[in-house]
N, C-alpha and C positions, 0 to 999 in steps of 0.2 A: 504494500500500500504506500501510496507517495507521501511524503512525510505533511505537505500542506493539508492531506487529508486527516490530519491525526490531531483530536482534541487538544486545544490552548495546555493544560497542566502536562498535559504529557511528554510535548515538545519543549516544555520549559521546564521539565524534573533533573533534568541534568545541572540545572545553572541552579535551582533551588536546595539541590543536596548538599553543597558546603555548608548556606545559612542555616537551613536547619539542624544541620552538624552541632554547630556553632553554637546555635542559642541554647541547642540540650545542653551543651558543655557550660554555659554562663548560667542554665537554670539549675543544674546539679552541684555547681562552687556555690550559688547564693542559698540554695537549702542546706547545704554542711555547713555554710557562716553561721547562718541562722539556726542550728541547731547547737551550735559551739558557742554560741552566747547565749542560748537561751539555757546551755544546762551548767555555763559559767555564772549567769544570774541566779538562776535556783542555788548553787551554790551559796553565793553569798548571799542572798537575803532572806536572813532567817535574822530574828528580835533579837537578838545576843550583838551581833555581827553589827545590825542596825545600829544596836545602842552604842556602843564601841566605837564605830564608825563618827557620831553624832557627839561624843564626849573628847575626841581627837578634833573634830574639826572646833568646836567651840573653845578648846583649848589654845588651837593654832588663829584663829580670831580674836579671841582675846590677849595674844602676845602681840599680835601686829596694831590691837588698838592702846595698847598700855604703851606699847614704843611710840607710835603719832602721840599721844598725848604726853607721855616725860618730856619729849623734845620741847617742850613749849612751858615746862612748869618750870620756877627755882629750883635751888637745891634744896630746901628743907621739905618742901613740900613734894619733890620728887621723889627725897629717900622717904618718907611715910607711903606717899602712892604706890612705892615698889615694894615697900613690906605689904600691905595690905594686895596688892595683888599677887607676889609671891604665893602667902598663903593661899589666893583664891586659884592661884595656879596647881600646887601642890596639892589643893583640895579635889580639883580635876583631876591631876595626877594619878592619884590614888582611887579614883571613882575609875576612871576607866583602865586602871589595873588590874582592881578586884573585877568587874565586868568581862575583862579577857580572862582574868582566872575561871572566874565563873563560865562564861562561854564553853571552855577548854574542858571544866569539868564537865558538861553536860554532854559535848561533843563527844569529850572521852565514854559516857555509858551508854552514850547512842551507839559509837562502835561499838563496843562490849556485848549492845544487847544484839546488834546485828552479827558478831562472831558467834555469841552463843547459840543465835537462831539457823543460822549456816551452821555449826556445828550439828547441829539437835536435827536438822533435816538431813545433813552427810548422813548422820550417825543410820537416820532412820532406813536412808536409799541404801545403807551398805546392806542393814537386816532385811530387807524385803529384798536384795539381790541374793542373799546368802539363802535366804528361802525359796527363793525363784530358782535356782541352783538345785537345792535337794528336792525338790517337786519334778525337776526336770530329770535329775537321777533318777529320782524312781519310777516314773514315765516308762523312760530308756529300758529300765529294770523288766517293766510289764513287758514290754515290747520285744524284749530279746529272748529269742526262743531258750527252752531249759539246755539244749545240750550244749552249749556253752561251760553249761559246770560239769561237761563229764571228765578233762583234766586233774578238777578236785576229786572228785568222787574215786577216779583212780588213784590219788595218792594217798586218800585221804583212806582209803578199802585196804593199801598196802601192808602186808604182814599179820594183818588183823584177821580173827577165827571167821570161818567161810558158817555161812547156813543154808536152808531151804528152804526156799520161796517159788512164787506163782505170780508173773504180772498182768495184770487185767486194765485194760483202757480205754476212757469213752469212746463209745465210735463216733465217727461222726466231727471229730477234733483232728484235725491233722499234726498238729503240734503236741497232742497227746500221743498220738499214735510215735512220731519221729521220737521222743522222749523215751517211748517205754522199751521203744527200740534197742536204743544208747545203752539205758539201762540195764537190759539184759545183758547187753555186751560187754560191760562191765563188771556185772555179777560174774560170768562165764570166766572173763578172765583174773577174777579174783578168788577164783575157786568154789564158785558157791553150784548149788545143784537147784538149776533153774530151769521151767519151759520154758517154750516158746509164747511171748507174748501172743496175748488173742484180746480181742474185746468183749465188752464185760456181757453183751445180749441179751439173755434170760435166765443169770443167774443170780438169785438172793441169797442174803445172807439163811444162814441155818436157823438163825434165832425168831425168823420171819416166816416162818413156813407153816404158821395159824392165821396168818392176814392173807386176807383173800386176794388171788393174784391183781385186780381190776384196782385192789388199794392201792397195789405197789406198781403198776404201772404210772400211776400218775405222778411217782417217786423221780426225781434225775436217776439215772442208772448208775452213779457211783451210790447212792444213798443206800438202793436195795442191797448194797453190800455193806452196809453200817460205815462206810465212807463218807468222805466232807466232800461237796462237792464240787469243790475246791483243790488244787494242789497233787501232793503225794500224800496220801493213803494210808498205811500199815495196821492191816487187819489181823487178831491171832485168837487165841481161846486167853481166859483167864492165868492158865498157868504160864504160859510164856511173855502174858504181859509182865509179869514178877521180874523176866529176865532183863527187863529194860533201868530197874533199879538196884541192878544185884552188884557188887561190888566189883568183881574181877569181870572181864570183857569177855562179849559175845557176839555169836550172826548179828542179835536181834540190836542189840546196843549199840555195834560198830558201824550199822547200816545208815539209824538214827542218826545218829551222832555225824555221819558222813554228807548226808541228806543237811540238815539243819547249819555242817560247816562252807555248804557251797551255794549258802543263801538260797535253797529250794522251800517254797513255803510246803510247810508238814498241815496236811488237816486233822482235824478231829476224828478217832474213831471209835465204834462201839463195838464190844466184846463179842467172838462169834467162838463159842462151845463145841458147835460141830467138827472146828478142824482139829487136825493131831496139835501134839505140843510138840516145840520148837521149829513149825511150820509160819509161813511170815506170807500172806496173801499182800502183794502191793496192787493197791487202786493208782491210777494215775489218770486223774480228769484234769480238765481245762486247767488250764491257768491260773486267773484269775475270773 
């Protein structure tokens, strides 16, 4: 298109882009002037500052009117006029000393109170980070699958008396299932006399076998095993629970103890009569 065809602004935006350059550049120095005096004036005019200000200059007006007028008195009456204003000087003097002291002190608890309120809100931001921190560990915690602790589990299994057990796992959980996995594989190689994992399906506990089955379906399927259902498990009869408080170490103890030192949450469980003694039934449901 030929250029005499093309709108007045548009033919003339070449020659207007310097000024407008220019004026931003003159209106962005005159708003920092202007905000550099106005937070210079906040500054100084606060009532202390004022009065101080006010007691200085009355001070310096009345030295320049006691000198106009000595010039023009005798001597006897000069040296009276200079005592009597001395004192009225030194009366000023001392007014707007105390007035800067006093200014100084109040200035000083204004800072004070402003360090201690900056302190007192650090203080507060560090403890709500240091909680945001371990909310966010344990987050992490939920989120990372259990076989992560199966390194503990194996050191923690090392050397320690082997037992027998049976692991049973929610179906339907795939991180359950991958867990009870590990877990066997670790029993196996710690010498313990272990099946193969299976999921837990249609089997109740022994102690349940008067509750009608439609009760116990509506149960989660670790519960029908007197399980939390929640966690890791360990189901046994009465006599082998005893072995978890007994003095010298065992399957049942060493398992626990192994489980609880690789941060695996342990649930609740209830007594099941039916199984043999020093048999160790492991539930392994959800997670969390």
């Amino acid at each position: 298109m030929p250029q005499e065809h093309l709108p007045f602004l548009v033919r003339k935006l070449p020659h207007f882009r310097p000024l407008l350059a220019f004026r931003r550049y003159r209106m962005r120095k005159k708003l920092k002037a202007s905000i550099a005096r106005n937070t210079i004036t906040t500054r100084i005019r606060t009532p202390m500052n004022t009065i101080v200000l006010t007691l200085l200059g009355i001070v310096i007006i009345a030295t320049l009117a006691f000198l106009a007028v000595l010039l023009r008195l005798s001597l006897d009456d000069a040296d009276f006029w200079l005592k009597v204003i001395s004192g009225v000087l030194a009366a000023f003097t001392f007014l707007a000393g105390a007035a800067a002291l006093v200014t100084g002190t109040i200035s000083g608890n204004r800072q004070a109170e402003r360090v201690a309120v900056l302190e007192k809100a650090t203080a507060e931001a560090k403890q709500k980070q240091v909680e945001a921190e371990v909310q966010l560990a344990k987050l992490r915690n939920r989120q990372e699958p259990r076989i992560t602790a199966v390194s503990k589990l194996i050191e923690s299994l090392k050397g320690k008396p082997a037992g027998v057990a049976e692991i049973l796992y929610q179906e339907g959980d795939g991180e359950a299932y991958n867990f009870a996995t590990w877990l066997n594989s670790v029993l196996v190689y710690s010498k313990w006399q272990v099946s193969e994992p299976r999921p837990i399906g249609d089997t109740i506990s022994g102690e349940y076998s008067g509750i009608p089955i439609e009760a116990l379906c509506e149960m989660p399927s670790p519960m029908r095993l007197g399980a939390s259902p929640f966690g890791v498990s360990i189901v046994t009869n009465s006599r082998t629970m005893e072995m978890l408080s007994a003095k010298e170490m065992n399957g049942y103890k060493a398992l626990f103890v192994a489980l609880s030192s690789a941060d695996i949450r342990m649930g609740s469980t209830q007594i099941d009569n039916t199984l043999p003694d020093g048999f160790l039934r492991i539930v392994v449901a959800q997670k969390e």
